[in-house]
C-alpha positions in Angstrom: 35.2 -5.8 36.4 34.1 -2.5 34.5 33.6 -4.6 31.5 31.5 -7.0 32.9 29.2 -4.2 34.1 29.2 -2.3 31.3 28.4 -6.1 29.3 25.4 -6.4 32.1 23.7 -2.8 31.7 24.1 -3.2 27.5 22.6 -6.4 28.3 19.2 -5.6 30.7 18.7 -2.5 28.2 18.8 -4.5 25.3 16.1 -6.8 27.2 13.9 -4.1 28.5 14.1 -2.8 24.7 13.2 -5.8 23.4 10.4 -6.3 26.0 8.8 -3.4 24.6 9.3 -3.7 21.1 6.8 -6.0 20.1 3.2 -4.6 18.4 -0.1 -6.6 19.9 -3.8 -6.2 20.4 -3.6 -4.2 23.5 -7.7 -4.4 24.3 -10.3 -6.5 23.2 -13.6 -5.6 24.4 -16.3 -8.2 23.1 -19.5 -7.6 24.8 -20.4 -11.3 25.0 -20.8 -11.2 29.0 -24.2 -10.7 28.5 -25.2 -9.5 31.9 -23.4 -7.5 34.9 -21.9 -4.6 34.3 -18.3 -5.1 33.8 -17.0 -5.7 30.2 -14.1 -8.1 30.4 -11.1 -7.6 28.3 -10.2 -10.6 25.7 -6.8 -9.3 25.0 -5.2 -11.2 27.7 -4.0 -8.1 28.9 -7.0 -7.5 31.6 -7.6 -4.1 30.6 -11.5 -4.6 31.9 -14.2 -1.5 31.5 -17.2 -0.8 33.8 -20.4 0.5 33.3 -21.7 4.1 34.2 -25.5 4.4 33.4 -27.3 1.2 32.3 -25.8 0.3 28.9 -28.0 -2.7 27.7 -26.9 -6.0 27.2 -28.5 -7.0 23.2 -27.5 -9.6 19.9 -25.1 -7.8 18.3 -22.9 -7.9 15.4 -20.8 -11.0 16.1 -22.2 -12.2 19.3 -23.5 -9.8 21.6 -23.3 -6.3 21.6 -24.8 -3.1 24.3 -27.2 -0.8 23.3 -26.1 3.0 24.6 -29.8 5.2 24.8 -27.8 8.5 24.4 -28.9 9.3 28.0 -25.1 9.2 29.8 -24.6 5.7 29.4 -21.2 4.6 28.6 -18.2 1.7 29.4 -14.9 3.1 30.9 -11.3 2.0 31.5 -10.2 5.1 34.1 -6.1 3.4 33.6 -6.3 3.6 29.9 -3.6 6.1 29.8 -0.9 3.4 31.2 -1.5 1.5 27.5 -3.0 4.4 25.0 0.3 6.9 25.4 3.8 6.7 24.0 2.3 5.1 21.2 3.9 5.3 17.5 1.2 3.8 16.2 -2.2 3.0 16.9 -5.2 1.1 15.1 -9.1 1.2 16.6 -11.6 -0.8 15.2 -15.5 -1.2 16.6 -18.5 -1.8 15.1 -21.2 0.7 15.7 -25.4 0.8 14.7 -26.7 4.0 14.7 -30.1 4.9 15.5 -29.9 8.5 13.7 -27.8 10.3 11.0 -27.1 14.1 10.7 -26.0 13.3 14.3 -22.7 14.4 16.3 -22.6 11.9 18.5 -19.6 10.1 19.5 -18.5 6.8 20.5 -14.8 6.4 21.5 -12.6 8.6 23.1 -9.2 8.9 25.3 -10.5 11.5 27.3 -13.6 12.8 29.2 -15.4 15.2 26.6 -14.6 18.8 27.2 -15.7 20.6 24.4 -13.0 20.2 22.1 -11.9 18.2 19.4 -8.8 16.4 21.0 -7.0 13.2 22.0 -7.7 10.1 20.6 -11.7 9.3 18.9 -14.0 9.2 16.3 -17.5 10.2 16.4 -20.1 11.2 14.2 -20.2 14.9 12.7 -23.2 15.8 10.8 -21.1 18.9 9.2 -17.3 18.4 8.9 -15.7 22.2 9.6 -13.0 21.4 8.0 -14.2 20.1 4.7 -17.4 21.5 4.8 -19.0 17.8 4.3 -22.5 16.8 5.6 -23.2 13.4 7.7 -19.5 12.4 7.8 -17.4 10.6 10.3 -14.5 12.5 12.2 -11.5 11.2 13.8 -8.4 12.8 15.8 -5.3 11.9 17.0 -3.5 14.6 19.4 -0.6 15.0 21.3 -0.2 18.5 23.0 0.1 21.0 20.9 0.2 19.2 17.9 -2.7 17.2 16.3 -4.1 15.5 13.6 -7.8 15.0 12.6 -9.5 13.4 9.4 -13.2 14.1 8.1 -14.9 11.2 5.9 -15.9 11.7 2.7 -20.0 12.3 2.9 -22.8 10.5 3.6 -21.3 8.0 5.5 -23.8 8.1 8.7 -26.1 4.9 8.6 -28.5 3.2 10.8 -27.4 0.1 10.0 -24.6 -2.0 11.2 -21.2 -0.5 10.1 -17.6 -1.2 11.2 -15.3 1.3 10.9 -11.2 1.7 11.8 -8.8 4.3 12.6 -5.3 3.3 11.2 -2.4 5.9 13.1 0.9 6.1 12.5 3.9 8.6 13.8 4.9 10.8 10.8 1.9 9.7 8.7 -1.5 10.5 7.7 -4.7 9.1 9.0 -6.5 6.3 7.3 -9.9 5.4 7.8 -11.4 2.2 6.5 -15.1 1.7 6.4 -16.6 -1.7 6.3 -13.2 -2.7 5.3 -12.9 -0.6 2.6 -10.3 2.3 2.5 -12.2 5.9 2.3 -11.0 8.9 0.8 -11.0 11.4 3.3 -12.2 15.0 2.5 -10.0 16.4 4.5 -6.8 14.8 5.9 -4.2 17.2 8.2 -0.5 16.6 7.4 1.5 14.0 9.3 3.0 14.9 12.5 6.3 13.3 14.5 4.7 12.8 17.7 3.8 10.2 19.6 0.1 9.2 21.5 0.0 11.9 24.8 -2.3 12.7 27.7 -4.9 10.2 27.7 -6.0 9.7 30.6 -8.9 6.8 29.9 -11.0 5.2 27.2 -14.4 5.7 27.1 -17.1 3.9 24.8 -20.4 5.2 24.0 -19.5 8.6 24.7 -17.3 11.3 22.6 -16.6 14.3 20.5 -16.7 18.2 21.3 -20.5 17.8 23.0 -19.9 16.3 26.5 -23.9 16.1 26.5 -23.9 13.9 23.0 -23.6 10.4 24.1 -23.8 7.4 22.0 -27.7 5.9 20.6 -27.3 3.0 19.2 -25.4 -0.1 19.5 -21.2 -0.5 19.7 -20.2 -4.2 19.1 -16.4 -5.5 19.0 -13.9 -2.7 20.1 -10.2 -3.8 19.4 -7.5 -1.5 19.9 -3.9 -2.4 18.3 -0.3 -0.8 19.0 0.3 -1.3 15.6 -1.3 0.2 12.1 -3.5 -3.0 10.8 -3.1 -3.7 7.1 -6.4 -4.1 5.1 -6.3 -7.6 5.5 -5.9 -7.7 9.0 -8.6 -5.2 9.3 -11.0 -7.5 7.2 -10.5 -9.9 9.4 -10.7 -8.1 12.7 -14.3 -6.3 10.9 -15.5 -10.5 10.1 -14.6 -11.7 14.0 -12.1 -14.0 12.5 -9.3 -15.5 14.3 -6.5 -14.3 12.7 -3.6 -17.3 12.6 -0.8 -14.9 11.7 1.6 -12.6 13.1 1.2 -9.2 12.3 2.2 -5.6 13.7 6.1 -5.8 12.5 8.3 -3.7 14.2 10.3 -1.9 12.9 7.1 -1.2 10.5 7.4 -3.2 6.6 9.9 -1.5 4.5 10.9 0.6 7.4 14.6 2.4 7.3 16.4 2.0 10.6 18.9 4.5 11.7 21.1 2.2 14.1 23.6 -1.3 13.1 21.3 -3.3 15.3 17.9 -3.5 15.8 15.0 -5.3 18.3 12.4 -7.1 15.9 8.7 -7.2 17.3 5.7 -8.7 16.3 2.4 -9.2 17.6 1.4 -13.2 17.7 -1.1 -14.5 15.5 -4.6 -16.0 17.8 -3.3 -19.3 17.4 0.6 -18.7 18.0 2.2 -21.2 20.9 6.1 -20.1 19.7 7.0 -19.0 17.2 9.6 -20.1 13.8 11.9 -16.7 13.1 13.6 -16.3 9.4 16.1 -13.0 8.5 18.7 -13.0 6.1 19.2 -10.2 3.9 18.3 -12.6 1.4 14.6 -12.1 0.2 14.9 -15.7 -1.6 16.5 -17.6 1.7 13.4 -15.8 3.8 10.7 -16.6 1.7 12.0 -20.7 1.5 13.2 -20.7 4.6 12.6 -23.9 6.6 13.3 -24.9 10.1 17.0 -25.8 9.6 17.4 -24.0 6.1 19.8 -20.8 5.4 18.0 -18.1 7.2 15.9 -19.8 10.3 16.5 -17.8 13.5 15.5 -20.8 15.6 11.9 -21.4 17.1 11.1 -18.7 20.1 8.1 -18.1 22.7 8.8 -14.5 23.1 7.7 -11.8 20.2 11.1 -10.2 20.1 14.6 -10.7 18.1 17.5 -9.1 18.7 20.3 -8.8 16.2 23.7 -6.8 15.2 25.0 -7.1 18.8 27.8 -10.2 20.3 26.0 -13.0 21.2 22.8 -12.2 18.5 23.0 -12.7 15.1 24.7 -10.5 12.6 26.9 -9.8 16.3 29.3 -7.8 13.9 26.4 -5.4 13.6 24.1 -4.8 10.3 25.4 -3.2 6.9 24.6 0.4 6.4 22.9 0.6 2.7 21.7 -3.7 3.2 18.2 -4.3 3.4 17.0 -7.3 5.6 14.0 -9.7 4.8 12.4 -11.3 8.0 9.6 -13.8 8.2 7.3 -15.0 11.4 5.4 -18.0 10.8 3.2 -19.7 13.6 3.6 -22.3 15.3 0.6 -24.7 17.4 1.7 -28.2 17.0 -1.6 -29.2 18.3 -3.1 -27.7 15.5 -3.5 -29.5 12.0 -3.3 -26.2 9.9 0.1 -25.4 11.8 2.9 -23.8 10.7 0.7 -20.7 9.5 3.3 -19.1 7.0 4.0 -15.3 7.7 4.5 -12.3 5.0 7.7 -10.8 4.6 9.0 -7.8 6.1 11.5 -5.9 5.1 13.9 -2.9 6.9 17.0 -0.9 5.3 19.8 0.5 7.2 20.9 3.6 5.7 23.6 4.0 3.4 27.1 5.9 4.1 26.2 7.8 1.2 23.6 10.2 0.6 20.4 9.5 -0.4 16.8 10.6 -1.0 18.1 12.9 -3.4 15.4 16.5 -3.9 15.0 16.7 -6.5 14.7 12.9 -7.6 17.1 11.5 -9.7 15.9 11.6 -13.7 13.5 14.5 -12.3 11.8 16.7 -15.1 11.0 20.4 -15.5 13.1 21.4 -12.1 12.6 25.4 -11.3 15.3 27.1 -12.1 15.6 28.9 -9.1 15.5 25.1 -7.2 18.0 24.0 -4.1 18.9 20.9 -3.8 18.9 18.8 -1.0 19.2 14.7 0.3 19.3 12.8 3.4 22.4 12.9 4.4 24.2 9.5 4.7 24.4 7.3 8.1 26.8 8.8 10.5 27.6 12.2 8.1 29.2 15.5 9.5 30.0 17.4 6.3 28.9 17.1 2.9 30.7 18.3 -0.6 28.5 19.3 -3.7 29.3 18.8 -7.2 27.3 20.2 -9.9 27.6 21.0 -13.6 26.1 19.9 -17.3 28.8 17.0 -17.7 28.6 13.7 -16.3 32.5 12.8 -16.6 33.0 16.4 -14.9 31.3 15.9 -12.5 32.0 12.2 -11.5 35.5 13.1 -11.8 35.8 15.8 -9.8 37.4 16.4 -6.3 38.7 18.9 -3.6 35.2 20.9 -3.3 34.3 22.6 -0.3 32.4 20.9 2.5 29.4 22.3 4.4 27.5 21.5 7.2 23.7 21.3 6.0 22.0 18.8 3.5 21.3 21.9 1.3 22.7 23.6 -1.6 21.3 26.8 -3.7 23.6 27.1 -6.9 25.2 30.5 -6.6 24.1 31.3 -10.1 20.6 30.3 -11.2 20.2 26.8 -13.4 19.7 27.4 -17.1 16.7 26.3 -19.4 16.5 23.6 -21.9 19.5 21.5 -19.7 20.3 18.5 -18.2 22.1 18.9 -14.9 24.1 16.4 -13.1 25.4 16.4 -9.3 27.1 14.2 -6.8 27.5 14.7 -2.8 30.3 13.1 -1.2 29.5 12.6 2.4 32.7 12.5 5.1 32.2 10.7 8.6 35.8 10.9 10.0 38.1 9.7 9.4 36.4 8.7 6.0 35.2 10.2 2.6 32.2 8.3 0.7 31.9 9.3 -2.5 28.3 9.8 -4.1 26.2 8.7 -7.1 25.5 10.5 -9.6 22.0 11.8 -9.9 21.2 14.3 -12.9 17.6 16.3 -13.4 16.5 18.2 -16.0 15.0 21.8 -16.8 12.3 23.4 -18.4 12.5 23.2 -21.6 14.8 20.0 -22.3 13.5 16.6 -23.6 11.1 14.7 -21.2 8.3 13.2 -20.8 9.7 9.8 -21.5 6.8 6.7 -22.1 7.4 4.1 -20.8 8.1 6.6 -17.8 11.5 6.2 -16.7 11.6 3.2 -14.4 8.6 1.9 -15.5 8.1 -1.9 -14.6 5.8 -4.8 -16.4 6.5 -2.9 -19.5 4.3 -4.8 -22.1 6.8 -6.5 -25.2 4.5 -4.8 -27.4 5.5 -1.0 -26.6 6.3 2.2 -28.5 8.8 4.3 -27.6 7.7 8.2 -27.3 8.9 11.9 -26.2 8.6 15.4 -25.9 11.5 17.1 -28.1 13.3 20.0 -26.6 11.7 23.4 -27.1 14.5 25.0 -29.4 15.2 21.3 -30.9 15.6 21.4 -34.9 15.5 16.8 -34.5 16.5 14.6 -31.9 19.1 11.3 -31.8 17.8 8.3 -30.6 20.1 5.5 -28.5 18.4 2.3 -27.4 19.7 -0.7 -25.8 20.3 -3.1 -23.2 23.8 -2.0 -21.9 23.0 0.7 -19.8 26.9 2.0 -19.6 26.8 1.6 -23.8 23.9 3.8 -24.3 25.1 6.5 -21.5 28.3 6.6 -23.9 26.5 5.7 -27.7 27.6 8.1 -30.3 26.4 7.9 -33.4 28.8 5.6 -35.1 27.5 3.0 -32.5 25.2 0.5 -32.4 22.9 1.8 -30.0 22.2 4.6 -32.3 18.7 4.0 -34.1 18.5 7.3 -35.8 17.3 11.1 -36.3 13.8 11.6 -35.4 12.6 14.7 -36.9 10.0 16.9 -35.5 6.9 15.5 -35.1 8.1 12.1 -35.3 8.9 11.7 -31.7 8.0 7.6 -31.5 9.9 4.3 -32.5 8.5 1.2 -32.5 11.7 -1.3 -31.2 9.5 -4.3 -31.8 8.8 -7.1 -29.7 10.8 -6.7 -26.1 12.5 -9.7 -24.2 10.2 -10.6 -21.7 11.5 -9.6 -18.0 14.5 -8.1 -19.8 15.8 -4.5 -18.9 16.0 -1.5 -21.4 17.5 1.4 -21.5 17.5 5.3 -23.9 18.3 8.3 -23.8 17.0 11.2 -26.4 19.6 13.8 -27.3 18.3 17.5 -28.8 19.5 18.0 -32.1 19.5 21.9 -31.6 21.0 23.9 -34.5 24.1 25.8 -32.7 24.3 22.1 -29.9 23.4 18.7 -29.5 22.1 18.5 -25.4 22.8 14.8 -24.2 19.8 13.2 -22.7 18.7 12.0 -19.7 19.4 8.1 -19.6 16.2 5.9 -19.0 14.9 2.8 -18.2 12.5 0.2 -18.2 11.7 -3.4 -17.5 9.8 -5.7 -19.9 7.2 -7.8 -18.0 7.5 -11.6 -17.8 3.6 -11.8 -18.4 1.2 -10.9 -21.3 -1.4 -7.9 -20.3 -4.6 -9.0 -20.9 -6.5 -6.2 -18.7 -5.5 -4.0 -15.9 -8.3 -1.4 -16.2 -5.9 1.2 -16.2 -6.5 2.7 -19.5 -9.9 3.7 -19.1 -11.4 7.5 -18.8 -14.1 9.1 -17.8 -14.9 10.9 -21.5 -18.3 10.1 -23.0 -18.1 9.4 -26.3 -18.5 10.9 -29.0 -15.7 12.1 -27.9 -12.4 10.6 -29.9 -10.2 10.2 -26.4 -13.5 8.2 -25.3 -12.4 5.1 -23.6 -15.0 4.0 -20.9 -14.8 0.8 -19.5 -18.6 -1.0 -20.2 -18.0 0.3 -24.0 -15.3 -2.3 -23.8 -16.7 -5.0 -21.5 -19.6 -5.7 -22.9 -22.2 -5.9 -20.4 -26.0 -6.6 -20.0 -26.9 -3.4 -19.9 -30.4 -3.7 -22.0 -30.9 -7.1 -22.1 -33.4 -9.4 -19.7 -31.2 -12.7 -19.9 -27.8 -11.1 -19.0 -28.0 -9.3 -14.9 -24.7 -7.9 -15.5 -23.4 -4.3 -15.2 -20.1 -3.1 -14.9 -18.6 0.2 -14.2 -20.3 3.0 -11.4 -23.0 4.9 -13.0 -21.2 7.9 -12.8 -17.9 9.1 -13.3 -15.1 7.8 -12.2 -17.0 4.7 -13.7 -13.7 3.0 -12.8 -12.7 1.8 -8.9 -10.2 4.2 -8.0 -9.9 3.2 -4.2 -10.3 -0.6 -4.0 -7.7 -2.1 -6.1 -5.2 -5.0 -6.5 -2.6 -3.0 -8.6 -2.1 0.2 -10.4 -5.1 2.8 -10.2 -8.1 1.2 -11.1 -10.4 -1.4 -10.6 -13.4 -2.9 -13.0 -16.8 -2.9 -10.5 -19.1 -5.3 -11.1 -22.5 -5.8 -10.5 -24.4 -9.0 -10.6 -28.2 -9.8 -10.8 -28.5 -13.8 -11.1 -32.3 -13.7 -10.7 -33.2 -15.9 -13.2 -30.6 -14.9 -15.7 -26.7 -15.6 -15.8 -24.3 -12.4 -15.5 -21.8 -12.4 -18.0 -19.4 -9.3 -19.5 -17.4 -9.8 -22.5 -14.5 -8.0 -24.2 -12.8 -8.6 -27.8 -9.3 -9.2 -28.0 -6.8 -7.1 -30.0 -3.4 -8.1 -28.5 -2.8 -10.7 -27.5 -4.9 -13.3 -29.7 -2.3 -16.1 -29.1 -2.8 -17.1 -25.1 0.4 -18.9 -25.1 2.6 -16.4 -27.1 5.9 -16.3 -25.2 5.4 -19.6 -23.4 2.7 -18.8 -21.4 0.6 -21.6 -19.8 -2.4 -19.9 -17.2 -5.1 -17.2 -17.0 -4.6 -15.1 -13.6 -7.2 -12.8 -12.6 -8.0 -11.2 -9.4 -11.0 -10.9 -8.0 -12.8 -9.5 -4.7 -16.2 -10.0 -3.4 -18.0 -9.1 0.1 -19.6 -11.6 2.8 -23.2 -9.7 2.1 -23.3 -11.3 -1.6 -25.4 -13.9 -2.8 -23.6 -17.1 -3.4 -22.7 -18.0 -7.0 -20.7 -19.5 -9.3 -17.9 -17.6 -11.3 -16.4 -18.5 -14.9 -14.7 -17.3 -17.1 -15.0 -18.2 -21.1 -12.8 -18.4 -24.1 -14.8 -17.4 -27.2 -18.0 -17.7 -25.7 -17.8 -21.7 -25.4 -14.8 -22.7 -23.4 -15.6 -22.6 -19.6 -13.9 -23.0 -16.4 -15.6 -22.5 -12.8 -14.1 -21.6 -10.0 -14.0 -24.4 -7.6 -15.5 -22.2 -4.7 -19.0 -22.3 -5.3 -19.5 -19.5 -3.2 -16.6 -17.5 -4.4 -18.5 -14.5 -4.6 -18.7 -14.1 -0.4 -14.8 -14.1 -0.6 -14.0 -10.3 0.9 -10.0 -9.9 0.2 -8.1 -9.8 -3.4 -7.9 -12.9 -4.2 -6.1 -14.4 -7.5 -7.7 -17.3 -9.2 -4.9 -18.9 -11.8 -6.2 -20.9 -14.5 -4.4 -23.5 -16.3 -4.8 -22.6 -20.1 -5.3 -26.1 -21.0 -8.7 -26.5 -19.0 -10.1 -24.3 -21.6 -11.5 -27.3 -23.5 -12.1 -27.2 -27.4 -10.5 -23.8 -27.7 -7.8 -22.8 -30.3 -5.4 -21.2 -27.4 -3.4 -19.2 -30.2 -6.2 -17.6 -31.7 -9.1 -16.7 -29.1 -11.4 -13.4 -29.6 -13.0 -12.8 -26.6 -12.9 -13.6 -22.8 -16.0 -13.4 -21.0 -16.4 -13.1 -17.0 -19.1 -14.7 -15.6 -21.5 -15.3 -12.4 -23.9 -18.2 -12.7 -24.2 -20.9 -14.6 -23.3 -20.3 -17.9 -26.2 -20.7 -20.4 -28.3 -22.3 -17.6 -30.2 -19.0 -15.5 -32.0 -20.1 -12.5 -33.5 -18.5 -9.2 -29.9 -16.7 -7.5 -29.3 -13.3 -6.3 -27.2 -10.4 -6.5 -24.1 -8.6 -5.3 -21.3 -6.4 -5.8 -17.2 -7.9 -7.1 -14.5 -6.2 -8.1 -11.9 -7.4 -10.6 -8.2 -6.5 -12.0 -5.6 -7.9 -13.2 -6.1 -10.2 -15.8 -2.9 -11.4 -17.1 -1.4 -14.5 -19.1 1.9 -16.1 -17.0 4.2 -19.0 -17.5 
């Protein structure tokens, strides 16, 4: 009988956890009614606000919109604090039109205004304290005591229309998007583990330290998620767009989850009628999955799955140190574009073994006066330290002494010009789990590996390079594919490819597998030792790097280090027939914020008014497009809805031309990759081309068009 009970309470907990898991727009306030003076919540959730003062009904942004005077007026939900505390995470998103910059106004807050910077808003501030900026945008997020805030970077007060988003999340930093574009913040305070408190309502058109400073202009679109928005979803959510997809995972993508079972959440995309659930901790069954298929959940109304427990699936309870793959696609069979395929998400249950290890494993330079420390493995009382300048030492070693923290301060200090290896074993009774090995390196020893240790998409055409050790006469050289054979080459074996001298520190291995994993390790030569290395690693890419924009600087020539990036896209920059320009003005004349992948970003700007835009670059490596067996052109691209619409090309040696099929492309606002089939390059010698051009217009025919802003990366040559 005590069973059973027991088996009932687990059971209503692990419902009323589940209930509560799942992330969702939690108000949508439109301001489509168009008259009366309540604003009706399109959340579903009937989380209505009513007018104080005479906001004005106008056209808005996407539909209608209210116009606030600055006067008092303002829109207010007096039970917000039942949905805006407890939170984890939080997203707002509104569209705003000011009628004045240098202002202080606000526009959305948790709280009535009391002369502080507090709760949950954003406003205007025409000087940031913090930063010292002028006409910036401030946000906050505060629980008591503790609080976070975040001042824009400048000159980001405008008249005209602008949406702008708060992305919050516990034990992480603000981010603030702007017109769907992620700022860089001038000032940013440090993360905080708290959660959303003492709210006590929303209030729109009104905000900020100045009680008196009411909103004047116009406030379109409010949304308000219990989940941090990806830029995606925020592009969609700034564009009115339904959005067909789930979204809001909880546990959050990539998450790691301290318990052997977990309640999955989700927030349901506008379209959603159930709902098709895939885990496995295979990525490969997830990402094929089909109803039916290894890794389908089954098909589900509610936005909850629970797992590890009897009765749910994995019911022995997850793996500590597995990571799990889940996928929610959508599901309207009354809709022709149904099932709407969902990304995957991904959560890790902590090892039994410590991790996380301080400093990082294959770290450089460490102070010799460091402590060490890890997160300490799932369900770990005591921990046992092993350190010293031999691997087989210290892998070998037992019987040390255990202690209670995730610390250790060697009781001597570390010595220069050394590599240092150390293991914690972590014991959860009755058992003992032995550790990895993780090793570091001081000041003074060989570093400074390129490729950088664990480097990925590591082009086949690469030179190996170093620093030597500072009291180094030469330095050994082991290279190889074996990473247990290199760890243990000597030089009688065949992982040994020589003594580099000083100032020779670079080999050329010639051309790398593609997708294939290396691994070397540099040993100092010094003339009383020889120091073994550090053992590193890389992995060739399975593509052939035609552009990433990651190479380019900031130095103006004539500078030798010069590499800017329109002195190698040739632009029309001069000309009257060619309206392209690419790279900012000014430095950084790269994108730095807006990118697909790595760093940077090549802006461009297009002026089709009676010309065609077209930048060009010369090719030096690789010449021959299908070296390697590659078969298509990928490039990635991003434009914004305000562009003219035109035509994009790209063209082999100035003759061979393919268009994108979207006449309009340019109006696409998200990354978006546009893969090319090598062989629609008509007329083209594919294994000896000299240039690629990128292109807006018609090529060689300029007509009336117009103008606008894209950004591209990424141009590669794949399978």
């Amino acid at each position: 009988m005590c069973k059973k009970l027991i088996c009932l309470v687990s059971l209503v907990v692990l419902l009323s956890i589940a209930g509560s898991a799942s992330a969702e727009l939690i108000l949508h306030w439109r301001f489509d009614e168009g008259s009366g003076t309540i604003v009706h919540d399109s959340s579903g959730n009937g989380r209505d606000g009513d007018f104080e003062g005479n906001p004005t009904w106008v056209a808005g942004k996407i539909g209608g919109a209210l116009d606030f005077a600055g006067a008092g007026e303002r829109v207010v939900d007096a039970d917000a604090g039942d949905y805006l505390n407890g939170l984890d995470a939080v997203t707002v998103a509104i569209w705003i039109k000011s009628r004045e910059t240098n202002s202080d106004r606000g526009f959305i807050i948790g709280e009535e205004p009391d002369g502080g910077d507090n709760l949950m808003e954003i406003r205007y501030d025409s000087a940031g304290a913090t930063a010292g900026g002028t006409n910036v945008l401030k946000m906050a997020v505060v629980a008591p005591s503790d609080e976070q805030q975040l001042e824009s970077s400048n000159n980001l007060q405008t008249t005209e229309w602008q949406h702008v988003t708060m992305v919050w999340s516990r034990n992480e930093q603000l981010q603030f998007y702007v017109d769907g574009e992620l700022d860089t913040p001038a000032a940013n305070g440090a993360p905080r583990d708290v959660s959303t408190a003492d709210i006590t309502m929303l209030i729109v058109g009104q905000g900020g330290k100045d009680a008196g400073r009411s909103w004047n202009g116009l406030i379109d679109d409010v949304r308000i998620y219990d989940t941090a928005l990806t830029a995606e979803e925020i592009q969609a959510a700034m564009a009115g767009e339904a959005f067909p997809y789930a979204l809001g995972p909880v546990p959050e993508n990539g998450a790691i989850h301290e318990d052997t079972w977990v309640s999955l959440g989700w927030s349901a995309g506008d379209f959603a009628v159930s709902h098709d659930v895939y885990l496995s901790d295979s990525f490969d069954d997830v990402d094929n999955g089909t109803p039916g298929a290894p890794g389908f959940g089954g098909n589900q109304i509610a936005t909850d799955f629970i797992i590890g427990f009897p009765g749910f699936p994995y019911p022995d309870g997850l793996v500590p140190g597995a990571t799990y793959y889940w996928r929610i696609d959508e599901v309207n069979e009354a809709d022709p574009d149904s099932p709407w395929k969902g990304d995957i998400w991904s959560f890790s249950i902590p090892p039994k073994t410590a991790y996380f290890p301080d400093p990082i494993d294959g770290a450089q330079f460490v102070d010799l006066d460091a402590t060490l420390s890890w997160t300490a493995g799932f369900g770990a009382k005591l921990h046992t330290v092993y350190l010293g300048d031999s691997f087989e030492d210290v892998n070998n070693s037992a019987g040390g002494a255990p202690q209670g923290t995730a610390t250790f301060a060697p009781a001597t200090p570390l010595e220069p010009e050394k590599v240092y290896y150390w293991r914690v074993d972590e014991f959860d009774p009755p058992f003992t789990h032995k550790g990895g090995i993780w090793s570091f390196t001081t000041p003074g020893a060989v570093g400074n590996p390129q490729p950088a240790n664990g480097a990925v998409d590591v082009q086949i055409v690469e030179t190996l390079a170093w620093t030597p050790a500072d009291t180094a006469a030469s330095s050994d050289l082991y290279f190889g594919t074996d990473p247990d054979a290199v760890e243990s080459a000597t030089a009688t074996s065949p992982e040994y490819l020589g003594n580099k001298a000083i100032g020779s520190e670079n080999h050329d291995p010639g051309k790398l597998a593609m997708g294939a994993a290396y691994h070397w390790r540099v040993d100092a030569v010094c003339p009383d030792k020889t120091v073994k290395g550090l053992l590193w690693s890389f992995t060739a890419a399975d593509f052939l790097l035609v552009d990433d924009f990651e190479s380019y600087n900031d130095i103006d020539p004539p500078d030798p280090n010069s590499n800017i990036i329109f002195n190698k896209w040739i632009d029309g920059f001069g000309t009257t027939t060619n309206g392209a320009l690419v790279g900012n003005d000014l430095p950084p004349y790269a994108e730095l914020n807006d990118v697909h992948g790595g760093d940077q970003a090549m802006p461009y700007f297009f002026d089709n008014n009676l010309k065609t835009s077209e930048a060009t670059m010369a090719l030096v490596w690789p010449r021959d497009l299908t070296e390697g067996g590659m078969t298509k052109l990928s490039l990635w691209f991003k434009g914004d809805s305000g562009n003219a619409a035109e035509r994009m090309f790209v063209a082999l040696n100035g003759t061979a031309v393919v268009y994108h099929d979207d006449p309009a492309v340019t109006q696409i606002g998200r990354w978006t990759e546009w893969t090319i089939e090598l062989t629609a390059f008509a007329g083209v010698d594919l294994a000896n081309v000299n240039t690629i051009t990128v292109g807006f217009g018609t090529k060689n025919s300029p007509a009336a068009g117009g103008t606008g802003n894209m950004l591209i990366d990424d141009i590669r040559l794949i399978p």
